[in-house]
C-alpha positions as CSV (number, residue, x, y, z in Angstrom):
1,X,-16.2,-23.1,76.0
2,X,-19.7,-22.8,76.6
3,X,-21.7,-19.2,76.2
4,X,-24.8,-18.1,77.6
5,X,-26.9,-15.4,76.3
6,X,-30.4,-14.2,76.9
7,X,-33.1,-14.7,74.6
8,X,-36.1,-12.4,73.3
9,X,-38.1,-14.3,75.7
10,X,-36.2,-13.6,79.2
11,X,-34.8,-17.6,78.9
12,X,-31.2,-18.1,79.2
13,X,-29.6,-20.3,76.7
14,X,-26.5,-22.1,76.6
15,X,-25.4,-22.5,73.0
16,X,-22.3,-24.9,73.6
17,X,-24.9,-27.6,74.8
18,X,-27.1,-26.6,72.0
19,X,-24.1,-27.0,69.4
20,X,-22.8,-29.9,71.0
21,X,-27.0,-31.9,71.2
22,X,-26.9,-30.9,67.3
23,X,-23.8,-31.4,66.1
24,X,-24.7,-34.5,64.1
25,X,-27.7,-32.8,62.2
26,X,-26.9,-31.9,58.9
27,X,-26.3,-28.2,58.5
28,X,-28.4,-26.2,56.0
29,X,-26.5,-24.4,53.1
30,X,-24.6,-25.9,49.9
31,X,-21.7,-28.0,51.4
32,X,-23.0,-31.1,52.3
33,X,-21.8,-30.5,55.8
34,X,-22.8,-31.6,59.8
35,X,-23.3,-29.2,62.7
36,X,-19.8,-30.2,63.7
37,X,-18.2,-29.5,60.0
38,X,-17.8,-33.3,59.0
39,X,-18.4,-33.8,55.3
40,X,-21.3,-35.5,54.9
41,X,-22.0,-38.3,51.6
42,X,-25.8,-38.1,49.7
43,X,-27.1,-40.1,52.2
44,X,-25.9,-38.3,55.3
45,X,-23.2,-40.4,56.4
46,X,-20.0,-38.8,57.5
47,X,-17.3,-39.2,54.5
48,X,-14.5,-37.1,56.1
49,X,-14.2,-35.9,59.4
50,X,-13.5,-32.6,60.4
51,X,-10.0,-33.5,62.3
52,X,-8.9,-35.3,59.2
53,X,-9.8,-32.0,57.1
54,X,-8.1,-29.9,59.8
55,X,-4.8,-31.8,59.8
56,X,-4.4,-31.8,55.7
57,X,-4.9,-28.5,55.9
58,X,-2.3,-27.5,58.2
59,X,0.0,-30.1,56.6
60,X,-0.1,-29.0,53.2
61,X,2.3,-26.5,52.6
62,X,2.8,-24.3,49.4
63,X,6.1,-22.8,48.5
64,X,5.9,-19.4,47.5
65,X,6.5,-18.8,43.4
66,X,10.1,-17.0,42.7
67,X,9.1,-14.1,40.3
68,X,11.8,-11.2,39.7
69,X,10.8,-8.2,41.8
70,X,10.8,-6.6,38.2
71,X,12.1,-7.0,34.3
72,X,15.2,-4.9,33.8
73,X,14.8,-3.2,30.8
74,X,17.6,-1.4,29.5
75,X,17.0,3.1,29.1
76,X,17.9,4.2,25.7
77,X,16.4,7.3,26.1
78,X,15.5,9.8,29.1
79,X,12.8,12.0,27.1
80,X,9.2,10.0,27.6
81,X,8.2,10.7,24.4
82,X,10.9,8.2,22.6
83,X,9.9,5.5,25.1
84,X,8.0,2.9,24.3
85,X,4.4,2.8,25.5
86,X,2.8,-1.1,25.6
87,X,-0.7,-0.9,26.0
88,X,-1.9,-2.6,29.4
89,X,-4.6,-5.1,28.8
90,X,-8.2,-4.5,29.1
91,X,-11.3,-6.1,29.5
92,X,-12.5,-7.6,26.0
93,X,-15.3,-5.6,24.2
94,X,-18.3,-7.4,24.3
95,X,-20.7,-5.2,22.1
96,X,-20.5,-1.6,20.4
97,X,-24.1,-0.1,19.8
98,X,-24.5,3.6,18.2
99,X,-27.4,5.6,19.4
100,X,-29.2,8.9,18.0
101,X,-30.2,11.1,20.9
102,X,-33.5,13.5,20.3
103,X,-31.5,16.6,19.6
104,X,-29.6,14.6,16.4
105,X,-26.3,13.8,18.1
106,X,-24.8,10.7,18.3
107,X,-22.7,8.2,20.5
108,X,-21.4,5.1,21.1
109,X,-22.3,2.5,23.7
110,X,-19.4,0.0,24.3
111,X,-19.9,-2.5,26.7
112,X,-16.9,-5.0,28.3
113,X,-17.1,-8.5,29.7
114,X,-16.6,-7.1,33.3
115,X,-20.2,-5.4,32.6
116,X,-19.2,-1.9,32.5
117,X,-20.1,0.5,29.8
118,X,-18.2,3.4,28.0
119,X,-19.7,6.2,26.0
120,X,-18.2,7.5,23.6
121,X,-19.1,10.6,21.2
122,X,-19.6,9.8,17.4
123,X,-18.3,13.4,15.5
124,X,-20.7,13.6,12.7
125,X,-19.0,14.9,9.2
C-alpha cells in the first residue's frame, strides 16, 4: 500500500517507495534494527529476519495461570471490629529525616523506594 502526502515544499512524496529504497539501511534508535525490522548483528548483517520473528511470535502460545478467583476464608465474626486486619504491603522506606521549621515545630520527612515522600508531624513533649 503506497501513501502519498504533500510536503512543506509543495512536492508530493510517495513514502511506500521511500520505505521500500531504504529498507536495508539500518534504522536509528537502540535495537540494532533495518528499515524493514530485520535484526541486524555489530556489523550490520541481517541475524534474523523479520518473517522468522513474525512467525515465532504468532506461534508461541502462553497458557493462561489458574489462580482461584479468591481465598475462602471462613467468617467467625460479623462485627468488623473482631476481624482481622493484615496490613497490605507498601513501598519500603528508604530514608526518615526530621526537620525544625522557623516557627520551632517539627516533622518528619519519610521518603519510599517508589520516590514519594510523606510528612509526618513530630508532637513535641
Amino acid at each position: 500500500m503506497s501513501r502519498s502526502v504533500r510536503s512543506a515544499r509543495g512536492r508530493i512524496v510517495d513514502l511506500g517507495a521511500l520505505a521500500a529504497q531504504n529498507e536495508k539501511t539500518r534504522a536509528v534508535g537502540n535495537v540494532p534494527m533495518n528499515a524493514r525490522g530485520d535484526r541486524l548483528d555489530a556489523k550490520g548483517n541481517v541475524k534474523t529476519k523479520v518473517e522468522d520473528i513474525a512467525r515465532v511470535t504468532q506461534t508461541v502460545k502462553t497458557t493462561p495461570k489458574e489462580t482461584a478467583v479468591s481465598d475462602p476464608v471462613p467468617i467467625t465474626s460479623n462485627s468488623p471490629q473482631e476481624q482481622e486486619t493484615i496490613p497490605e504491603p507498601g513501598p519500603e522506606i528508604v530514608s526518615k529525616i526530621t526537620r525544625t521549621r522557623d516557627d520551632g515545630s517539627q516533622y518528619m520527612e519519610i521518603e519510599y523506594e517508589d520516590g514519594s515522600i510523606e510528612t509526618v508531624e513530630v508532637k513535641n513533649e
